[in-house]
N, C-alpha and C positions, 0 to 999 in steps of 0.2 A: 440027663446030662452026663457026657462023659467026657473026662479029662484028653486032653489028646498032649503032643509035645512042642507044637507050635505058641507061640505067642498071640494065642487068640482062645475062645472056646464058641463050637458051632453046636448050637441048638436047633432040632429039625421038628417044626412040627407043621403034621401032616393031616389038610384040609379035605376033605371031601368038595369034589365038585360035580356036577351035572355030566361034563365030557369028557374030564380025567382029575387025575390023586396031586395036587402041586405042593410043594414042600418052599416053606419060608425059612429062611436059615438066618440066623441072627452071630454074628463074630463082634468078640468084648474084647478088647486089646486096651493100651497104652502102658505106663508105668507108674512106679514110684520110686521121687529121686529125693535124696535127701543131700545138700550141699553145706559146705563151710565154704568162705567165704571171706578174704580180709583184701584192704585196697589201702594202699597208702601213696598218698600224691595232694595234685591240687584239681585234680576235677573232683565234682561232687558224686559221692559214693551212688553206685548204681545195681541193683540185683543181677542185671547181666549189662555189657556196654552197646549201648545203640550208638548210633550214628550224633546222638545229638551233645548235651553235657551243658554245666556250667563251673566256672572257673573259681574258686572260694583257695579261704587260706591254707587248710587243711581235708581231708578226706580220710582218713585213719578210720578206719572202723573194720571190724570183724563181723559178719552176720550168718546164724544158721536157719536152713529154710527148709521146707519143702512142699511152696508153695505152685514148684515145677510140675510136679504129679500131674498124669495125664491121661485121662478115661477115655475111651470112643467105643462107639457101637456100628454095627456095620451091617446092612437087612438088603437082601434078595432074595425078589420073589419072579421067579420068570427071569423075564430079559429086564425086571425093573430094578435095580438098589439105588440106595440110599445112605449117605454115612453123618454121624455128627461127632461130636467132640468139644471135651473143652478141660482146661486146665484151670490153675488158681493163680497165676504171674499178672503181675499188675494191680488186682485187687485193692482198693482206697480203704476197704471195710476192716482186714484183720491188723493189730500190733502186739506187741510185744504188751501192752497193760492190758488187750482186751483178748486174751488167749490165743491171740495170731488166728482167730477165726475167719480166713479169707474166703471172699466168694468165687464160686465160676465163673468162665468168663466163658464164649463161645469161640470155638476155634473155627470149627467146618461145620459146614450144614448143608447139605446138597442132595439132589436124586441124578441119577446117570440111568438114561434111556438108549439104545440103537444108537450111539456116539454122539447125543445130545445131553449134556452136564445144564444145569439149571441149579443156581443157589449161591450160598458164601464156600469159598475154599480159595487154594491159594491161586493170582493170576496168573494168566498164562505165559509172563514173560518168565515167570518163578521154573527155574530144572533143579528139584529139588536132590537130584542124585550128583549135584554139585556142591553141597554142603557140605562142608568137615566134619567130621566128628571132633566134638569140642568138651570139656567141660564146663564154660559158660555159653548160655541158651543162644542159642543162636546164630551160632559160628561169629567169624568177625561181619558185624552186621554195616559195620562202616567202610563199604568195598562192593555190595551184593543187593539182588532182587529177593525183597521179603515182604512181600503185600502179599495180605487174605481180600478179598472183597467178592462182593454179592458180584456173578458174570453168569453171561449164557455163553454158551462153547459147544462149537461142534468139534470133531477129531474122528481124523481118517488113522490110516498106519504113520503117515510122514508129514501129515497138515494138520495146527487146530487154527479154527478162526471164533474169535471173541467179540462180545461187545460187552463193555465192563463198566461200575459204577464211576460215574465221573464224580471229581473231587477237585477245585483249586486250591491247594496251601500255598499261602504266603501273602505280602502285604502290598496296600497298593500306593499308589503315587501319594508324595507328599509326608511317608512316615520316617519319625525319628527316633532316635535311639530311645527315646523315654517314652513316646509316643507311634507304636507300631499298629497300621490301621491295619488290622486282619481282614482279606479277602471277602467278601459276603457269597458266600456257597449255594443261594439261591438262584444265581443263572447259572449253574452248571444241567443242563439239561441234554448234552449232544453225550451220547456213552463212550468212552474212551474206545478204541478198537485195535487189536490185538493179532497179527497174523504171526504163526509160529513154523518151522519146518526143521522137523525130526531126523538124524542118520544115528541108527545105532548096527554096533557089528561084536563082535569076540571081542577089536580093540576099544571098546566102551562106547560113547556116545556124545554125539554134538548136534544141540539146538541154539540156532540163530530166528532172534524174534523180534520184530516192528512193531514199533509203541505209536500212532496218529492220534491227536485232541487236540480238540476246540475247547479254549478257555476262553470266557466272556464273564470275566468276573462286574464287571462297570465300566461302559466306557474304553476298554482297553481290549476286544476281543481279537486273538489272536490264535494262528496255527499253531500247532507243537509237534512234532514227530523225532524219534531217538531207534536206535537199534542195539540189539543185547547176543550176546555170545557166550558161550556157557558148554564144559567141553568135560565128561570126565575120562580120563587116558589109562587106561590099564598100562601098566609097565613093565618090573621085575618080579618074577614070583603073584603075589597077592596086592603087592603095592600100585597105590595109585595117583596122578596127580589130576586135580581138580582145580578148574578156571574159571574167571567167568571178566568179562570185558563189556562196558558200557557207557554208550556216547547219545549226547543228544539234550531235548524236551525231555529228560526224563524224571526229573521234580522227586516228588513223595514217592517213585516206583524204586529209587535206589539209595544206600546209605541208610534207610531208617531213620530218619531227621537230619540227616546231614544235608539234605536240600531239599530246596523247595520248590514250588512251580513258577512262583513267579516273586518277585523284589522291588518294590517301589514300582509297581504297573508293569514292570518290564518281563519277559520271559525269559528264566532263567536255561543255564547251558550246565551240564554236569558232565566229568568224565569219573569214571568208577570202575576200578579193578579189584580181585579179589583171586588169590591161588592158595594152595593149598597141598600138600602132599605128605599121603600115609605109607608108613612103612611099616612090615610086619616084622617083629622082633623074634616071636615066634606062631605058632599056631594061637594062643590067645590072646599072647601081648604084641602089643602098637602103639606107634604115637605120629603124630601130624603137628607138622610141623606148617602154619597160616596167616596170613600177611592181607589184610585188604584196606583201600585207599579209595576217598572219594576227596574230590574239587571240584569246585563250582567256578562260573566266570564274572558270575556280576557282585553275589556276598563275599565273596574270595575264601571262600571256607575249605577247609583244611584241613582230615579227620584222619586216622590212621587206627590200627589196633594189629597188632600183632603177638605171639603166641604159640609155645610149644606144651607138649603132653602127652601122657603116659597111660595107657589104658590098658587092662586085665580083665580076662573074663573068670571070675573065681568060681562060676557054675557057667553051663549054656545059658541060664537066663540072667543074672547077678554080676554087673560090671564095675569093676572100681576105677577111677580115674584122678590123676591130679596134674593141676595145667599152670603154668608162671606163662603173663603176659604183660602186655602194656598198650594203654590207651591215649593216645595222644590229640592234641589242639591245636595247630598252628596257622591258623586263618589270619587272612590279610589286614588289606585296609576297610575297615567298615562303611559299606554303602551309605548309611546312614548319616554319620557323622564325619567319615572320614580323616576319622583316625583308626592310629592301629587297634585291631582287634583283641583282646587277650587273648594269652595263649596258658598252656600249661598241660602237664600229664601224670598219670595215676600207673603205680603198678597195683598186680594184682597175682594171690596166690588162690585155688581155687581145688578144694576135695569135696569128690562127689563119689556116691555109691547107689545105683541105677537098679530095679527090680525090672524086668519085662515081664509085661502079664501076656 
């Protein structure tokens, strides 16, 4: 094994074969982040902010973590790899009385052959070089495309085409506020399918991608189709702005719980924006300044988060960062009941310090 200076380590070991010598190379990456963590408002306190939330009196708490840590391993052999991954975010198993013992959870799991992908990683409507750098995970997740799921995918230089795990979230005809009948997930059998189309140059890069599904959840089977935009723009110097725009059938693929697929049997309509722009302060420090918004047409939901921050790189691989932001609720009239929705909003201060392995 030898140390190299990238954020990975490549192990070569070398197989004897019958018609020649082929070397399997094995690359160990990810990090460990350790964050603080305080929110004061009236959404209920959240490790990072999804798309989703619930409204209570208080949310005041401070939490330190570093259940973010993030391991992968990454294998080629020939024209074949494979990559997996998994962090400790989310985890039901660790707390604070049982030694904050959290478990893995699996992030990716895939093999890549001759531009055929097979496995869990992220969909293909996801450009993930549209992402802010943030201090909490996940940039503003209520605004943007963040789905992992099991897909098979081919990809050219400027085309991928998908078929992907179908899922219906949401409820169907007849639910009420107390009483929400959850989708039954057993006719989803048609694979959601996924066409993407690539331009990158010196000025950065833009993918636009088409979302098609058949949801038949009972009784109620219907088309779905949406379209996504996703752009990042080199600018001044090193700085950049990063976008992403999304209309349609797009349910669980956008927001992070901020919508769903479908509301009382009906198929829901989402619009969802998300931008973002870095500036270089100097050669190590930066901050990004991010804003993302999703709305729906039939729950009337209403999600916002926005956010500025301040990053350093105190080594090449050691980053410090700290980010003030705000999460916000301001959804309609409840399908349901038809009255107004609660609303309300959380701020939040956030220090983190990032190892890259």
């Amino acid at each position: 094994m030898k140390s190299i200076t990238k954020a990975s380590i490549c192990i070569c070991l070398i197989a004897s074969c019958s018609q020649s010598t082929m070397a399997t190379e094995y690359h160990f990456g990810g990090f460990i982040k350790a964050n603080a963590r305080y929110v004061d408002g009236d959404i209920a306190f959240q490790d990072s902010w999804t798309g989703g939330g619930s409204i209570t009196e208080s949310a005041k708490r401070t939490q330190f973590s570093a259940a973010e840590s993030r391991l992968n391993v990454g294998i080629t052999h020939g024209d074949v790899s494979g990559f997996a991954e998994i962090d400790f975010s989310g985890s039901s198993q660790g707390n604070a009385v049982f030694s904050n013992s959290y478990s893995p959870r699996l992030r990716h799991a895939y093999i890549s052959y001759e531009g055929l992908t097979a496995g869990q990683t992220w969909s293909t409507m996801v450009n993930t070089s549209t992402f802010a750098e943030t201090a909490d995970l996940g940039v503003p997740l209520a605004g943007q495309t963040m789905v992992r799921q099991t897909l098979v995918r081919y990809s050219t230089d400027s085309w991928q085409f998908a078929l992907e795990n179908p899922y219906t979230y949401g409820t169907k005809a007849g639910s009420t506020v107390t009483d929400k009948k959850w989708v039954d997930t057993s006719n989803d059998y048609v694979p959601d399918a996924v066409i993407r189309f690539d331009k990158k140059g010196d000025w950065g890069n833009v993918s636009v991608s088409s979302l098609l599904r058949y949801l038949d959840p009972q009784d109620t089977a219907q088309f779905g189709a949406g379209v996504s935009i996703a752009a990042k723009l080199n600018t001044i110097g090193k700085d950049d702005l990063r976008l992403q725009l999304h209309y349609g059938n797009l349910g669980r693929y956008v927001g992070t719980d901020a919508a769903r697929d479908m509301i009382n049997g009906e198929i829901e309509t989402t619009t969802s924006a998300m931008f973002a722009y870095r500036h270089f302060w100097t050669e190590r420090t930066r901050s990004s300044l991010f804003y993302g918004v999703t709305m729906t047409d039939i729950e009337q939901t209403d999600r916002f988060h926005a956010g500025v921050n301040l990053f350093t790189n105190l080594t090449p691989v050691l980053a410090l960062g700290f980010e003030l932001g705000r999460y916000q609720i301001d959804d309609g009239q409840s399908p349901y009941s038809g009255e107004p929705a609660p609303q309300g909003a959380s701020n939040y201060a956030q220090l983190s310090l990032q190892f890259y392995i």
